[in-house]
Structures are given as C-alpha cells and as structure tokens.
C-alpha positions as CSV (number, residue, x, y, z in Angstrom):
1,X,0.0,0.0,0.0
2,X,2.7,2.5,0.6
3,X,5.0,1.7,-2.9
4,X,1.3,1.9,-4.3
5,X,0.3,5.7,-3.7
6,X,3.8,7.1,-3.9
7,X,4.0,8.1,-0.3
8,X,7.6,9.9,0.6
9,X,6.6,10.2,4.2
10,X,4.8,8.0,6.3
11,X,3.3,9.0,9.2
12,X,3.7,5.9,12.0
13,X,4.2,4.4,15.2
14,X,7.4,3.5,16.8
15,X,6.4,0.0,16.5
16,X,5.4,0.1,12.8
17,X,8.7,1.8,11.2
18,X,10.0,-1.9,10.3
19,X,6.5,-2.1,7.7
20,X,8.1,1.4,6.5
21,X,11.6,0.4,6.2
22,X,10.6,-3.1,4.4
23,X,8.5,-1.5,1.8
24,X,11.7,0.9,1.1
25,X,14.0,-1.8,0.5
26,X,11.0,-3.6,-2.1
27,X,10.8,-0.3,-3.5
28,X,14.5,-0.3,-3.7
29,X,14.9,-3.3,-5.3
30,X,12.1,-2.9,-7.9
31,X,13.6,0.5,-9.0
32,X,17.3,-1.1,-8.9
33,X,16.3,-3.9,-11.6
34,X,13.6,-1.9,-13.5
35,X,14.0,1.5,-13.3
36,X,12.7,4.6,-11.1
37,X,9.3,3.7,-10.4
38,X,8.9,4.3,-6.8
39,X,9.1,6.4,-4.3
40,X,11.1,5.5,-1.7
41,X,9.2,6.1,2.0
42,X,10.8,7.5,4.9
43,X,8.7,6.6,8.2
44,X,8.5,10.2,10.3
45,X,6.8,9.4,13.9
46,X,5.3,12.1,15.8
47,X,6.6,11.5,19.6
48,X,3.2,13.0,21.1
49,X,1.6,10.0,19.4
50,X,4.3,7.4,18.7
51,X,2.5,4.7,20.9
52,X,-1.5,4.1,20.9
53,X,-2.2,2.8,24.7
54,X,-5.8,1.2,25.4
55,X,-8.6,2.9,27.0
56,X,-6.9,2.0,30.9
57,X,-3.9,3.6,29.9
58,X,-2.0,0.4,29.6
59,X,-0.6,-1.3,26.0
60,X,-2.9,-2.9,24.3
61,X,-2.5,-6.7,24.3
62,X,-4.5,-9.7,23.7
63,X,-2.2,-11.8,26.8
64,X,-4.3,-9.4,29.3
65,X,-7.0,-11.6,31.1
C-alpha cells in the first residue's frame, strides 16, 4: 500500500517503522532492476503520538485476562 500511492513520508508508530523500512527496501529493489518507479518512503513518527495505549492507559494486548 505504501510503494502503491507514492508516499515519501509515512506517518507511523514507533512499532510500525519496520513495515516502513521493508517496503523501502522492495521499492529499492524494484527500481534497482527496472528503473525509477517508486518512491522511496521515509517513516517520520510524531513522539506526542508514537505509541497508541488502550482505554486503561496500559498497551494494548491480547495476553491481558
């Protein structure tokens, strides 16, 4: 989704950079073998909203019972 609409900057979470960074090294590769097609993301996180915490304040998990 993010090679697809051309996105240089991608707003994200701390914990979602890796999605950015592996999509940037597809695009890479595509454009390395076929020519500049892509754009190649950059994942920029806002601090203020880096982490999304669940309605008690606490990380959201499924192991919480």
């Amino acid at each position: 989704d993010i090679l697809m609409f051309n996105a240089g900057k991608v707003p994200v979470g701390r914990d979602q950079i890796q999605h950015v960074e592996m999509a940037r090294d597809i695009g890479q590769r595509f454009n390395f073998h076929y020519g500049d097609h892509f754009v190649l993301p950059e994942a920029v996180v806002d601090d203020n909203v880096a982490l999304l915490q669940g309605l008690d304040g606490r990380k959201m998990s499924k192991s919480y019972g």
